[in-house]
ZAGU-830440 format. One record per residue (C-alpha): residue number from 1; y, z, x. Coordinates in Angstrom, 2 decimals, decimal comma. Layout:
BEGIN
+-----+---------+---------+---------+
| num |       Y |       Z |       X |
+-----+---------+---------+---------+
| NUM |       Y |       Z |       X |
...
+-----+---------+---------+---------+
//
This chain:
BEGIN
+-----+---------+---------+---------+
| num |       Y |       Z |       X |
+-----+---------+---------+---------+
|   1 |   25,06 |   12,26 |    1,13 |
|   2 |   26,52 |   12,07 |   -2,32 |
|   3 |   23,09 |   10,15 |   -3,69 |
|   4 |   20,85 |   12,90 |   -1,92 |
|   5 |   22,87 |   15,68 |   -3,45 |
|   6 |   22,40 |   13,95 |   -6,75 |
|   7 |   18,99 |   13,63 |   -6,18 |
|   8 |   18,56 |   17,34 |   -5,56 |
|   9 |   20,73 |   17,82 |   -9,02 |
|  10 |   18,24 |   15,56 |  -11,34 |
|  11 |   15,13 |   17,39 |   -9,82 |
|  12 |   16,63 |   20,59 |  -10,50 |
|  13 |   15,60 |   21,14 |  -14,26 |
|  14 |   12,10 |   19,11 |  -13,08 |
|  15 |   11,22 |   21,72 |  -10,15 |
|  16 |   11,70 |   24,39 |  -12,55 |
|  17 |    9,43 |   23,43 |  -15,40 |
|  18 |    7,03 |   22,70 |  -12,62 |
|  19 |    7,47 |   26,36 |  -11,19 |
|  20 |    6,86 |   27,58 |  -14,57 |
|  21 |    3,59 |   25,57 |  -15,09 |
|  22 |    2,58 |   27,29 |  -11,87 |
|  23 |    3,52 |   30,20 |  -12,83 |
|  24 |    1,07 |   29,42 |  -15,95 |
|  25 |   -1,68 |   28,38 |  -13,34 |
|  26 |   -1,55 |   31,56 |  -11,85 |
|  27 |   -3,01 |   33,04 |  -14,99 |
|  28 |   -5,87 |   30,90 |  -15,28 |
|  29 |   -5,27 |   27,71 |  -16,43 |
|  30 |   -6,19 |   24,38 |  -14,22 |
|  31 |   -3,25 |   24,10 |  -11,60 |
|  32 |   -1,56 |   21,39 |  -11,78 |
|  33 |    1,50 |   19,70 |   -9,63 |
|  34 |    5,11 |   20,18 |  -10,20 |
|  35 |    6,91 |   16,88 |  -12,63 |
|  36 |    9,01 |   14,78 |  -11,04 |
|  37 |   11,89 |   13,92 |  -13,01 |
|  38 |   12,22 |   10,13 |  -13,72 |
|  39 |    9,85 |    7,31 |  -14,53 |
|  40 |    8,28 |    5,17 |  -12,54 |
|  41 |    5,74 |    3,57 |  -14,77 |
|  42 |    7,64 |    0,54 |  -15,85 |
|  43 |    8,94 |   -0,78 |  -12,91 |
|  44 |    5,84 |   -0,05 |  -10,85 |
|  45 |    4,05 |   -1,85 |  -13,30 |
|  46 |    5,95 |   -5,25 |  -12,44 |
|  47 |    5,51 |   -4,38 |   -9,01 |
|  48 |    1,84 |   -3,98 |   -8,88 |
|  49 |    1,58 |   -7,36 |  -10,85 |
|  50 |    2,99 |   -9,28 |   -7,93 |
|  51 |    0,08 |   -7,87 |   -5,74 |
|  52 |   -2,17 |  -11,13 |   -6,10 |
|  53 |   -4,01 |  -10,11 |   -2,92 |
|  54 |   -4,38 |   -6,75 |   -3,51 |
|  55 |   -7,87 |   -4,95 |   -3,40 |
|  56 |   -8,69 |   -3,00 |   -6,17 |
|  57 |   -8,78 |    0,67 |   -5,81 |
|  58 |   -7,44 |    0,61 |   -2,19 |
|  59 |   -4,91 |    3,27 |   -1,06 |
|  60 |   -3,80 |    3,83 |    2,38 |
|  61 |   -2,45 |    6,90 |    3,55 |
|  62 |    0,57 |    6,45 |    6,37 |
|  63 |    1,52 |    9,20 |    8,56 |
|  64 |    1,91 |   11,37 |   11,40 |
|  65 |   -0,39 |   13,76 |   12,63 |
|  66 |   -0,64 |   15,56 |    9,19 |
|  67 |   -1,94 |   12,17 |    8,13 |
|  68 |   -4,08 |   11,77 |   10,88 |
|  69 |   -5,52 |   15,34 |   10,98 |
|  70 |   -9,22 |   15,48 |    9,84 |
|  71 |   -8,46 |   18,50 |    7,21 |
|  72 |   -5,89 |   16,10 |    5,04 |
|  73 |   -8,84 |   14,19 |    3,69 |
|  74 |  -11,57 |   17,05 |    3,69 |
|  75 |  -11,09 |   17,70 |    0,05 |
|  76 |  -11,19 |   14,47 |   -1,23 |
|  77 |  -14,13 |   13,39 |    0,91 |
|  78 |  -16,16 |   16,44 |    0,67 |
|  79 |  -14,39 |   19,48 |   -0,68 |
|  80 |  -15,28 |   21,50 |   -3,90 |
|  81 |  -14,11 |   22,48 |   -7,75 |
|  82 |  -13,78 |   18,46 |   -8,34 |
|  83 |  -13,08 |   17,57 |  -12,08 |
|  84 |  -14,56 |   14,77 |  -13,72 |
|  85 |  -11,60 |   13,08 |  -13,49 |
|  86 |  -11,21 |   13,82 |   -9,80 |
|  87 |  -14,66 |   12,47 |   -9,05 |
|  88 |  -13,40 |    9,38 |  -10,88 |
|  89 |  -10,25 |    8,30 |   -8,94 |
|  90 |  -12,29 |    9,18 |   -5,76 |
|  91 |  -14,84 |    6,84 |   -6,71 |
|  92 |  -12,05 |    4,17 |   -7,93 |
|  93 |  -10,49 |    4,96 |   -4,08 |
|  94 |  -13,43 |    4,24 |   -2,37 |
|  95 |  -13,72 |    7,41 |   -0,55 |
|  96 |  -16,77 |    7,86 |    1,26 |
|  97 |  -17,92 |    4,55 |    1,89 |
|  98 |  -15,85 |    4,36 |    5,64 |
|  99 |  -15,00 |    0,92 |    5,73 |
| 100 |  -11,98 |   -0,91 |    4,99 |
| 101 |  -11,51 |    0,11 |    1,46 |
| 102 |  -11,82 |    3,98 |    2,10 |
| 103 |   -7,99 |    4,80 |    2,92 |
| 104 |   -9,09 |    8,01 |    3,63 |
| 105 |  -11,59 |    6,78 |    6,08 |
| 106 |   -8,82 |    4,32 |    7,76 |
| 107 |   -6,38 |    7,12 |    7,63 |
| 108 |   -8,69 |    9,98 |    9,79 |
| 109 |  -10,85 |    7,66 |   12,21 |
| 110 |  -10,61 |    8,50 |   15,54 |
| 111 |   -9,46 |    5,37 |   17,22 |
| 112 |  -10,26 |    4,50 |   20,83 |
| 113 |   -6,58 |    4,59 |   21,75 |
| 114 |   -6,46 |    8,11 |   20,92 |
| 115 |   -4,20 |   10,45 |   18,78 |
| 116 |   -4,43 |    7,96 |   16,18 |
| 117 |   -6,39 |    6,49 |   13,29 |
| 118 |   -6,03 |    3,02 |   11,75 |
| 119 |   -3,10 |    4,11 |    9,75 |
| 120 |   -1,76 |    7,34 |   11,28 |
| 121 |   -0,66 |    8,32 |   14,59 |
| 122 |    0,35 |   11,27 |   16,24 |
| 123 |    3,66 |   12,19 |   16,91 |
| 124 |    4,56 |    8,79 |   15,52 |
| 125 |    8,54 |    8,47 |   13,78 |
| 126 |    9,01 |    6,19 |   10,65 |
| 127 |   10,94 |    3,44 |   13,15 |
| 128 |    7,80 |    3,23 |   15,43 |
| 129 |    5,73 |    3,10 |   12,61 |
| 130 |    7,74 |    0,11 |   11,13 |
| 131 |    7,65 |   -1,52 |   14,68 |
| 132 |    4,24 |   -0,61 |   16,15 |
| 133 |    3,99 |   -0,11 |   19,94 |
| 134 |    3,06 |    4,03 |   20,21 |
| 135 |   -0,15 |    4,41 |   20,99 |
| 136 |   -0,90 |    0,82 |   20,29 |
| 137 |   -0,30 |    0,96 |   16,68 |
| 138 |    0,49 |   -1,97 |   14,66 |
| 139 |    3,48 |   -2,43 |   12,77 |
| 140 |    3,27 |   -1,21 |    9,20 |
| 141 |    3,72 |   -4,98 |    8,03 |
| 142 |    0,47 |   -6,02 |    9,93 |
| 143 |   -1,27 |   -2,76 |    8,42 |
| 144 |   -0,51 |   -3,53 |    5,00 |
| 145 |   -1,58 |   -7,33 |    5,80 |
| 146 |   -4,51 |   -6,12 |    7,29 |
| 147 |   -5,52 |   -3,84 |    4,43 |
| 148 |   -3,88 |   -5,17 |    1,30 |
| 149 |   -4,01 |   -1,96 |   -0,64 |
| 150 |   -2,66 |   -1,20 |   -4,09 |
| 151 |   -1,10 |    1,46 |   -3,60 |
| 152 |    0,52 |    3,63 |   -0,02 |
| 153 |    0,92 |    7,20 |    0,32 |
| 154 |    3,53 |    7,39 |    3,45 |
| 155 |    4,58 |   10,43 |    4,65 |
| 156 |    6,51 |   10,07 |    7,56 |
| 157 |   10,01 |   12,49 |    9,13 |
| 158 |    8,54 |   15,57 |   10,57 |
| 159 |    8,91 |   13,72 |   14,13 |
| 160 |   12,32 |   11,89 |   13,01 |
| 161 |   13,50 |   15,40 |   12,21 |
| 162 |   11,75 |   16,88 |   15,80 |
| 163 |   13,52 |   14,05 |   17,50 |
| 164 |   17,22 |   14,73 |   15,64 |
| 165 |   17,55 |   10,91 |   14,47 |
| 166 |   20,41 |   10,46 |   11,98 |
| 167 |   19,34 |   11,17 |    8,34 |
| 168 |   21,42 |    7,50 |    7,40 |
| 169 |   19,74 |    5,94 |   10,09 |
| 170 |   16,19 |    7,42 |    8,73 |
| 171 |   17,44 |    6,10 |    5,35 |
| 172 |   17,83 |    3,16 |    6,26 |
| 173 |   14,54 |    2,88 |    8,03 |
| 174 |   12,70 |    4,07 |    5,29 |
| 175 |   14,78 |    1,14 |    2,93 |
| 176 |   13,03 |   -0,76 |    5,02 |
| 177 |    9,54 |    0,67 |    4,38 |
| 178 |    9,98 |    0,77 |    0,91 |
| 179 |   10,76 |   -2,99 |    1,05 |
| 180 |    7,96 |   -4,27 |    2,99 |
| 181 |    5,29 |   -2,64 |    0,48 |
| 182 |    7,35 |   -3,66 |   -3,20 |
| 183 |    7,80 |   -7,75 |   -1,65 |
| 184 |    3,78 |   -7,49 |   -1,39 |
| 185 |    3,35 |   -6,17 |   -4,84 |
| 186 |    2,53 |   -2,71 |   -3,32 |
| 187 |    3,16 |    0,66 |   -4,96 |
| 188 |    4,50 |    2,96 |   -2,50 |
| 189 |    4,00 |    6,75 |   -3,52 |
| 190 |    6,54 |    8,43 |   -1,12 |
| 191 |    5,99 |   12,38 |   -0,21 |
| 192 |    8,45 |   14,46 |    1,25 |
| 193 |    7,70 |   16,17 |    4,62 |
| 194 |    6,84 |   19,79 |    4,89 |
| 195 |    9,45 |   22,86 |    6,12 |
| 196 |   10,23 |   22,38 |    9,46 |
| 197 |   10,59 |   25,22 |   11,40 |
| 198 |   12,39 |   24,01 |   14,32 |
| 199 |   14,58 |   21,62 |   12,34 |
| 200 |   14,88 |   23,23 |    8,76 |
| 201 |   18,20 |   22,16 |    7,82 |
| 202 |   17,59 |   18,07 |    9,43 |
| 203 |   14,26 |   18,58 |    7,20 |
| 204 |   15,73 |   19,31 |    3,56 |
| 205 |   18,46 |   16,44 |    4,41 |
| 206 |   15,38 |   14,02 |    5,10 |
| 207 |   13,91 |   15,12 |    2,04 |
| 208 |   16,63 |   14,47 |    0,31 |
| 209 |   16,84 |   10,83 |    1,32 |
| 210 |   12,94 |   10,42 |    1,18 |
| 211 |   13,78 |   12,09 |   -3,08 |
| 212 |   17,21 |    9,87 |   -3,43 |
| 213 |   15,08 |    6,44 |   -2,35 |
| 214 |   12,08 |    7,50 |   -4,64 |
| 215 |   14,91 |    7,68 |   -7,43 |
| 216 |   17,05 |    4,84 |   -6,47 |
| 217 |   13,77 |    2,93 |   -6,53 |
| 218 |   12,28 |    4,38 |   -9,55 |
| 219 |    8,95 |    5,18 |   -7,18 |
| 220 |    6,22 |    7,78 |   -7,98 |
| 221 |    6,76 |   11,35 |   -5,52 |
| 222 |    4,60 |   13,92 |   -3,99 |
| 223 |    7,19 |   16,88 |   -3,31 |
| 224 |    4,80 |   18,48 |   -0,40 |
| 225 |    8,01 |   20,51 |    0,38 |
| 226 |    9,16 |   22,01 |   -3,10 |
| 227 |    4,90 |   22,71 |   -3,75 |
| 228 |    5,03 |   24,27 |   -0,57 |
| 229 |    7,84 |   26,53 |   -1,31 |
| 230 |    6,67 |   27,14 |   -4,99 |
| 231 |    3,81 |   28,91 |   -3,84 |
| 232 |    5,33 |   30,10 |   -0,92 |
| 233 |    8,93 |   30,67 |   -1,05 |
| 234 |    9,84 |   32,87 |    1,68 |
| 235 |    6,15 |   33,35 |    3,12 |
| 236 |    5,31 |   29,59 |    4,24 |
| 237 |    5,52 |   30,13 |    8,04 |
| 238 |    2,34 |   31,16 |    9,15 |
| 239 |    0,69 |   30,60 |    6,04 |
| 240 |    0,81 |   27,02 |    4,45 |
| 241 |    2,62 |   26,32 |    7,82 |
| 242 |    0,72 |   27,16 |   11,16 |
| 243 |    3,16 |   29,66 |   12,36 |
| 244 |    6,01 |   28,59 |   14,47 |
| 245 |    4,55 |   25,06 |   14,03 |
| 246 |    5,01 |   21,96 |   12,03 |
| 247 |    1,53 |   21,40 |   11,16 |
| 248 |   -0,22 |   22,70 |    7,63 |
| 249 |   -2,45 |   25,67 |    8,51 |
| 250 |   -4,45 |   28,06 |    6,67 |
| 251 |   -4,13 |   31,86 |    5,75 |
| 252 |   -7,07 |   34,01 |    5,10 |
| 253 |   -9,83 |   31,66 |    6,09 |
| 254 |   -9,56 |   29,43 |    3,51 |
| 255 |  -11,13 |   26,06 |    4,41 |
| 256 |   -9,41 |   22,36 |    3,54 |
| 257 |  -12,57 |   21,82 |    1,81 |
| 258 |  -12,28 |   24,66 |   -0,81 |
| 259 |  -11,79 |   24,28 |   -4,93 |
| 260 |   -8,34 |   24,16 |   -5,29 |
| 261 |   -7,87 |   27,09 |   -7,46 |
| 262 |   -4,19 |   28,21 |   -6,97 |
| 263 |   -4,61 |   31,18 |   -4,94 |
| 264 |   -6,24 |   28,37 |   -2,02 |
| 265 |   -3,88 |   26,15 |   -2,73 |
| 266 |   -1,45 |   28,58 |   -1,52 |
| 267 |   -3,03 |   29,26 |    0,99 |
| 268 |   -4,17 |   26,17 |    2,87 |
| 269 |   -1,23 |   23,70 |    3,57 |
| 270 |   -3,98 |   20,53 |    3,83 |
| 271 |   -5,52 |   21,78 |    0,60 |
| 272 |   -2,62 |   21,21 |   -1,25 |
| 273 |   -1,63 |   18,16 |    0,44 |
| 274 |   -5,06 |   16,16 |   -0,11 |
| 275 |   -4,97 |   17,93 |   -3,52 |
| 276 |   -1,79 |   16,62 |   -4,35 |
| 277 |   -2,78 |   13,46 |   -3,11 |
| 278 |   -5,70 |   12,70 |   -5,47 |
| 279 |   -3,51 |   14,00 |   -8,53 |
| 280 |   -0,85 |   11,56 |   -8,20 |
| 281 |   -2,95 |    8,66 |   -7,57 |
| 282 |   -4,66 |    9,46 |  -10,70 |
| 283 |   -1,39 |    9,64 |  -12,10 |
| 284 |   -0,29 |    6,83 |  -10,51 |
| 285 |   -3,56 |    5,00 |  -11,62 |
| 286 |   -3,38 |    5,54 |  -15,19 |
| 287 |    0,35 |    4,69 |  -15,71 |
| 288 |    0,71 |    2,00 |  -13,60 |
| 289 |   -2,54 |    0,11 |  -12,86 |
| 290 |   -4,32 |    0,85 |  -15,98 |
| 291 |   -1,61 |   -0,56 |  -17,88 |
| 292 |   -1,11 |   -3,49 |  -16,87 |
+-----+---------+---------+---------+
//
């Protein structure tokens, strides 16, 4: 617990430049995601250079349900306000062409064992992810064999927290995780879960450990839950949260597919998250993969 609370201490001064820069956003300039506060660049670097195998421009999306759910990827497949740069790392990802190198494709098919895609499931926790079995799903191993992506965004503990596992024995799980993707030169890009609403205080502790392990690791971060309660910080249930639920949602009819000005973005949870998504692959992109 000491490491997490550390964690929390190091991303303090980060969180808060990042609230300021929305705070910025609000006023008109392009929004833009909060910083996290180390560097991943170098060591990610050396990482991506074992990935022999690895297709180019291939990043697979891991999940749960909020992986799985069609309005994750509606932005990046089809939404609007794209930059240039946007349009670029779409292009670079593949997305539209539904085949094996579209992770967002692979992420949202419907499969014919149902409640699941190719790389999400719902319901799913991050130990039957590892191990495979629900729903037929493979284990993670045998997905990233399958696929042999560059890059991973996993977001998986809204079901570990539903199902009141042990944060050390999540931690421990997700060690795991972590280690299957960096021995096959993959970069994971880790993102916190969202509030929980049922389980808030089990949720901020698995955050913790998913922010500690991103540290500890030196891996690049999506902080869905401190974006979420940026925009939102007392008003997320019912808004970026379906209320009562665990789900993203929307608030005054604003579609998954909008521009991501920052009056959507706080106001449709899968806005943000697919929004998110795209930025730190870009980011993730040009200081890792275009570097080497």
């Amino acid at each position: 617990m000491r490491s997490i609370e550390r964690s929390w201490r190091t991303t303090g001064l980060a969180a808060l430049a990042g609230v300021l820069a929305l705070a910025a956003s609000v006023r008109g300039a392009e929004p833009k995601p909060l910083p996290q506060a180390w560097d991943y660049a170098a060591a990610m670097t050396k990482i991506a250079a074992k990935g022999k195998q690895a297709k180019p421009g291939v990043v697979l999306h891991v999940g749960d349900s909020i992986t799985y759910a069609n309005p994750y990827g509606q932005w990046a497949r089809g939404g609007a306000g794209k930059s240039d740069e946007d349009q670029a790392i779409l292009k670079w990802m593949h997305a539209g062409a539904n085949d094996d190198t579209d992770g967002w494709h692979l992420a949202a098919f419907d499969h014919a064992d149902g409640g699941r895609s190719y790389t999400a499931c719902g319901g799913i926790t991050l130990r039957e992810m590892f191990d495979g079995g629900k729903q037929n799903m493979p284990p993670l191993a045998k997905i990233l064999d399958t696929y042999k992506p560059q890059a991973v965004v996993l977001m998986l503990g809204t079901n570990d927290a539903s199902q009141r596992r042990e944060v050390k024995v999540y931690a421990k799980d997700l060690d795991e995780a972590i280690r299957l993707m960096l021995d096959r030169g993959i970069v994971p890009i880790l993102s916190t879960i969202p509030p929980h609403v049922g389980q808030p205080e089990l949720a901020k502790q698995i955050n913790g450990a998913i922010r500690a392990a991103a540290q500890r690791n030196k891996l690049p971060l999506i902080d869905f839950e401190r974006e979420i309660i940026a925009r939102r910080p007392n008003a997320w249930n019912g808004t970026l949260m379906g209320k009562d639920d665990v789900h993203p949602a929307s608030a005054n009819g604003v579609a998954a597919s909008a521009a991501p000005t920052e009056e959507n973005l706080r106001s449709n949870g899968y806005l943000l998250r697919g929004w998110l998504s795209v930025k730190k692959v870009a980011e993730v992109r040009r200081a890792v993969f275009e570097a080497r």
